[in-house]
C-alpha positions in Angstrom: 15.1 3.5 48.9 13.1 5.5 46.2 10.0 3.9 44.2 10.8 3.9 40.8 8.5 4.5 37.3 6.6 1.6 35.8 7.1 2.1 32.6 3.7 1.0 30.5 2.9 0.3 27.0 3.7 1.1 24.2 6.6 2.5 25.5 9.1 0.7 23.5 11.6 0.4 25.5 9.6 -2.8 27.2 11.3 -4.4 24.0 15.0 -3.8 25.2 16.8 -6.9 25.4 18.3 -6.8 29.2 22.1 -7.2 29.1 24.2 -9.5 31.9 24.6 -8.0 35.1 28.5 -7.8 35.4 28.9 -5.5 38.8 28.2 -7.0 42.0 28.3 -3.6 44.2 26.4 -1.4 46.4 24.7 0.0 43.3 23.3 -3.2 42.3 21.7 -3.8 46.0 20.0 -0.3 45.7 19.0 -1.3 42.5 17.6 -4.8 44.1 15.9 -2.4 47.2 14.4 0.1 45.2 12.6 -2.5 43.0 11.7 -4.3 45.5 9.7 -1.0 47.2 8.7 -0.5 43.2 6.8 -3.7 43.1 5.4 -3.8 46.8 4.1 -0.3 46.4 2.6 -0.9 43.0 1.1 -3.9 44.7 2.7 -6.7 42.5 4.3 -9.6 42.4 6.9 -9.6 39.9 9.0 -6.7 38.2 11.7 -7.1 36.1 14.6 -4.5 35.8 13.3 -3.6 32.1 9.8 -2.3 33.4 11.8 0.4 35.4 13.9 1.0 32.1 17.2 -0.7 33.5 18.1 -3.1 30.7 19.8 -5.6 33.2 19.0 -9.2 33.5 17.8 -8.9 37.1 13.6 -9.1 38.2 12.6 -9.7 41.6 9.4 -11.4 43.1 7.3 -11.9 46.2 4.4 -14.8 45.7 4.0 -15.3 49.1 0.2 -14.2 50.6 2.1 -12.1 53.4 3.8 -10.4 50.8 7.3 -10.6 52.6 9.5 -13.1 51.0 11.0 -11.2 48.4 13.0 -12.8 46.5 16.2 -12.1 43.8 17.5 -13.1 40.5 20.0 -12.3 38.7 21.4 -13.3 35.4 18.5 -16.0 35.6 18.3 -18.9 32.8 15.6 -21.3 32.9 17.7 -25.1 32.6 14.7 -27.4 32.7 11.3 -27.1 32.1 7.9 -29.5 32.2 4.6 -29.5 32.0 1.9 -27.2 31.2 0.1 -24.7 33.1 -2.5 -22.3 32.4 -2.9 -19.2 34.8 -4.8 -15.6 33.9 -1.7 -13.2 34.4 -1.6 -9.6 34.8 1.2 -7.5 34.4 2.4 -3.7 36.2 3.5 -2.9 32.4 0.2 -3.7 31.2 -2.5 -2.1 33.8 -6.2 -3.1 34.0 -5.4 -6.2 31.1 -5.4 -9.4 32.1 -5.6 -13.1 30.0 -5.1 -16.6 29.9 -1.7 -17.7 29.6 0.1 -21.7 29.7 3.6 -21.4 30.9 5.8 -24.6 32.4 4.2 -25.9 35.1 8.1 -26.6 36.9 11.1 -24.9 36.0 14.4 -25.4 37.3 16.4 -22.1 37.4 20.2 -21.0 37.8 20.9 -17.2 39.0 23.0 -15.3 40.9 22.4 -13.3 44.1 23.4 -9.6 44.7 26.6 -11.0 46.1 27.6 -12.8 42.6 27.3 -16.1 44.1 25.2 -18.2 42.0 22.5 -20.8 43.1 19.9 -23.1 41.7 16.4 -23.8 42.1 13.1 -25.7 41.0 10.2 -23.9 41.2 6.7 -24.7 40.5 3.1 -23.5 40.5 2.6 -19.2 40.9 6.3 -19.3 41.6 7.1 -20.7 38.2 4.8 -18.6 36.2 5.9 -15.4 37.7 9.7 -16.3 37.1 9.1 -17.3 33.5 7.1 -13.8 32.8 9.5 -11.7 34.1 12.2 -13.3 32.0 10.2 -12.7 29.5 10.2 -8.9 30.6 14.0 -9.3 30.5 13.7 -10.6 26.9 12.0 -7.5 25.1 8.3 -9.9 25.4 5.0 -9.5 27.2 2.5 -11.3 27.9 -0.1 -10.0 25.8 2.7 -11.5 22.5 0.9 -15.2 23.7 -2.6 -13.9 22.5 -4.0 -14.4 19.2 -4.3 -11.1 17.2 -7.4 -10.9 17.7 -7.1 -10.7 21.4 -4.0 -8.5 20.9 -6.3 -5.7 19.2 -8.7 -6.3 21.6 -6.2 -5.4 24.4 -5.4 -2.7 22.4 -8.2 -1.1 22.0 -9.0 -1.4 25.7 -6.2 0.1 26.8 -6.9 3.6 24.3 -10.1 3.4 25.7 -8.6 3.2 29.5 -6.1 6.1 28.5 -8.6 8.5 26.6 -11.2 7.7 30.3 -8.1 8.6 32.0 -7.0 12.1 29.7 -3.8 10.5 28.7 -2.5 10.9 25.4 -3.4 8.1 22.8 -0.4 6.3 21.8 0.5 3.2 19.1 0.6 0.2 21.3 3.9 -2.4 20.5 1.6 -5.3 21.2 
């Protein structure tokens, strides 16, 4: 397995539209492990195959408090949703910012697994939330696009202050 880059805004590719996964083969569980490593080492929950700049419909999570249930979708589309919820979310993409965001409270989901075969399933609570935000990953948005502009610039100027503490070069946020 090898732990793959983050990628971080502004980088623009975070806006790619992630294409159907079409190949169920050995590449595609590689791909699966080595995200999987990704988000455990980078101590998250949730990565999407965009944030490591594969434009594939495919994110994997782990919500569980032991941290090993990992868990696989691909090709996901959200067929029901209700309610509201409102949870502060953080994101791997988006280091050091996090915000108050309402998502669906329950979501029922269809998806295949690395095999091709396809499932469904309703989720709910953190489970929910992190599904829904790393579709969103798969769909070119972040979670910072919920905030108002004013909290957008905000953001913004937090993270040049985060990157000019840190010596990395200042760069046009995409938020």
């Amino acid at each position: 397995m090898a732990k793959l880059e983050i990628l971080e805004i502004p980088d623009v590719r975070l806006r790619t539209i992630a294409r159907p996964v079409e190949a169920f083969d050995a590449d595609l569980v590689q791909l699966v492990a080595d995200m999987t490593e990704t988000m455990y080492g980078a101590a998250g929950i949730g990565l999407a195959a965009t944030q490591v700049n594969v434009h594939r419909r495919l994110l994997v999570l782990d919500v569980s408090e032991s941290q090993d249930q990992p868990r696989v979708y691909i090709n996901p589309e959200i067929i029901s949703a209700e309610g509201s919820e409102t949870c502060e979310e953080g994101c791997l993409s988006v280091p050091g910012i996090y915000a108050e965001v309402s998502r669906a409270e329950k979501v029922r989901v269809s998806a295949q697994n690395p095999d091709g075969s396809s499932f469904e399933e309703d989720l709910d609570g953190m489970h929910a939330i992190c599904l829904q935000h790393e579709i969103d990953h798969l769909d070119g948005k972040l979670f910072v696009d919920y905030l108002s502009p004013l909290k957008r610039r905000m953001v913004t100027k937090k993270l040049e202050k985060q990157r000019k503490i840190s010596g990395q070069k200042p760069a046009r946020a995409v938020l």
